[in-house]
Every structure is written in structure tokens, then in C-alpha cells.
N, C-alpha and C positions, 0 to 999 in steps of 0.2 A: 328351497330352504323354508322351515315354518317358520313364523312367528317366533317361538321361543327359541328357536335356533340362535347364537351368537357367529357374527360373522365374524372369520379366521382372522386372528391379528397380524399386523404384517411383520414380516420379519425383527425389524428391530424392535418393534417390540417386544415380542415374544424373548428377546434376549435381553431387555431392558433389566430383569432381574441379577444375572449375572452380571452385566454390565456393573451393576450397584455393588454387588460383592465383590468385584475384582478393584473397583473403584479404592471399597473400604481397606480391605487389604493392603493396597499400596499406599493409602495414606495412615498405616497402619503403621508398617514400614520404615517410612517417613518420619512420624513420632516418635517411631521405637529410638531411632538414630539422632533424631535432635534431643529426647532425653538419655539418652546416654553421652551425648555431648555436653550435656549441663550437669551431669555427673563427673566426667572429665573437668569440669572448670573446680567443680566442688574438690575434688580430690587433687588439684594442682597439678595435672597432666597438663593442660591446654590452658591457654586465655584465653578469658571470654570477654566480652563487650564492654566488659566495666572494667579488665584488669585481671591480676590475677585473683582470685576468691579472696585469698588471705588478707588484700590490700582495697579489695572492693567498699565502697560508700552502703553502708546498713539497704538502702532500696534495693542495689542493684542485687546484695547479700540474700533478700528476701524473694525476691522476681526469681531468681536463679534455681532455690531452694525450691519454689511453688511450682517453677515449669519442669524441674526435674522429675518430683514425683508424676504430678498430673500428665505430662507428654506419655511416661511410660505405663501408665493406668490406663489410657485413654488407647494405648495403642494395643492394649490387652482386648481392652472391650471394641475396636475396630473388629480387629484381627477373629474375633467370636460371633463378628455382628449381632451385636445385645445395646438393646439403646441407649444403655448410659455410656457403648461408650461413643458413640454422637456427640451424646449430651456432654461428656468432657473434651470432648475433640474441639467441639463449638465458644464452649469454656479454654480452654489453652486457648485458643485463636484468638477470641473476643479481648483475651488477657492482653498479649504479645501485640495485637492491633491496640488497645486503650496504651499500652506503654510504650509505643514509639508514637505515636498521634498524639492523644490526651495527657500524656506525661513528658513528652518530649521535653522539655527544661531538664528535666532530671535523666532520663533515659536516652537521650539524644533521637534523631529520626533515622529509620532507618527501612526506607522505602521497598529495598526487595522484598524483607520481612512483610509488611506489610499487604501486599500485593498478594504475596505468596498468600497468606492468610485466606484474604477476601476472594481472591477465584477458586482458591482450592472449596472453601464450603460455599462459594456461588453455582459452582458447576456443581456439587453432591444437590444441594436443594433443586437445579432444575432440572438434570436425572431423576431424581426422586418424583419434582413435582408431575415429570413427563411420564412417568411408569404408572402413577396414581390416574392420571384422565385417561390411560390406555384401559385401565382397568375397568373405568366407569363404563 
């Protein structure tokens, strides 16, 4: 092997790519189903976390309305892998994490949410981060 030769990546890396895309898909997936869930609240199918829509406290009215659109945007732009829709995946997350954590008075705590949130984009960033130094 010369000098400018690159030596062969090992296997997983070499699949680190797909890995990522199959990653986003399924939390693509994901989205698509919890914004169709907070549509369901909207439309009086199901109760949601605050009650049924129609009887909901104005926050909970607002949170509901914001994650409906955003989840199922966001699960467009997974589903395309196109950056923004990361950038609103991270946004829903960051949202849903600040309103059971940071709002908790108003929104109550609600720890699977929560969790769910933080590993699902902990594990995408350190896929991501581990695909980027394969590459260097």
C-alpha cells in the first residue's frame, strides 16, 4: 500500500452510513405516530396528557397544537434525510424535554417522555459523531 492509499474501513464502518439512515427513518416513524397522536387529541379521538383538548388549560392547548405540526414536519424531513428535518427533530425533543423538566409545574413530569427524548438524539449524535472520525 502507498502513501496515498487509504486503508480499508472496517466493516462497521463502512455501514455507519446506512446505519444513520435507517436510524432516521425509524425515528421518522416515530414522529410521524406521536404527531398523529396529538392530532387525535386535537380532534377529540383520544385524551391527551392534559385532558381532553376541548377542556385543556390554554399551555397545555398550545404544547399540543406546536407538537402536532412540528412532530409531523419533522418526520417528513427525517424520512428525506434533509437537515432541517434533524433540526426539527432536535427542536420537538428539546420542546417535550424543556415541558416536562423546565415547566413541570404546569406540564407535570413525565420521565419516559423524557428519557425517550434524550437517548433517542444522544445515540443519532454519537452515530453521527462516530461516522465523521471514520471518515477523517
Amino acid at each position: 500500500m502507498t502513501s496515498k492509499e487509504k486503508p480499508p474501513l472496517p466493516d462497521f464502518a463502512a455501514r455507519l452510513p446506512f446505519v444513520l439512515d435507517v436510524y432516521g427513518r425509524v425515528m421518522s416513524v416515530i414522529l410521524m405516530l406521536m404527531g398523529l397522536f396529538h392530532w387525535a387529541v386535537i380532534l377529540g379521538v383520544v385524551e391527551g396528557q392534559g385532558g381532553m383538548f376541548e377542556e385543556m388549560a390554554t399551555p397545555w392547548k398550545m404544547a399540543t397544537i406546536n407538537l402536532a405540526v412540528v412532530d409531523l414536519v419533522a418526520a417528513v424531513g427525517l424520512w428525506q434525510r434533509v437537515a432541517w428535518g434533524n433540526v426539527l427533530w432536535v427542536y420537538a425533543a428539546l420542546f417535550e424535554v424543556a415541558m416536562h423538566t423546565v415547566f413541570v409545574g404546569t406540564f407535570g413530569a413525565d420521565y419516559i417522555q423524557v428519557a425517550f427524548h434524550v437517548f433517542s438524539v444522544a445515540g443519532y449524535l454519537a452515530l453521527a459523531w462516530i461516522a465523521r472520525r471514520t471518515r477523517q
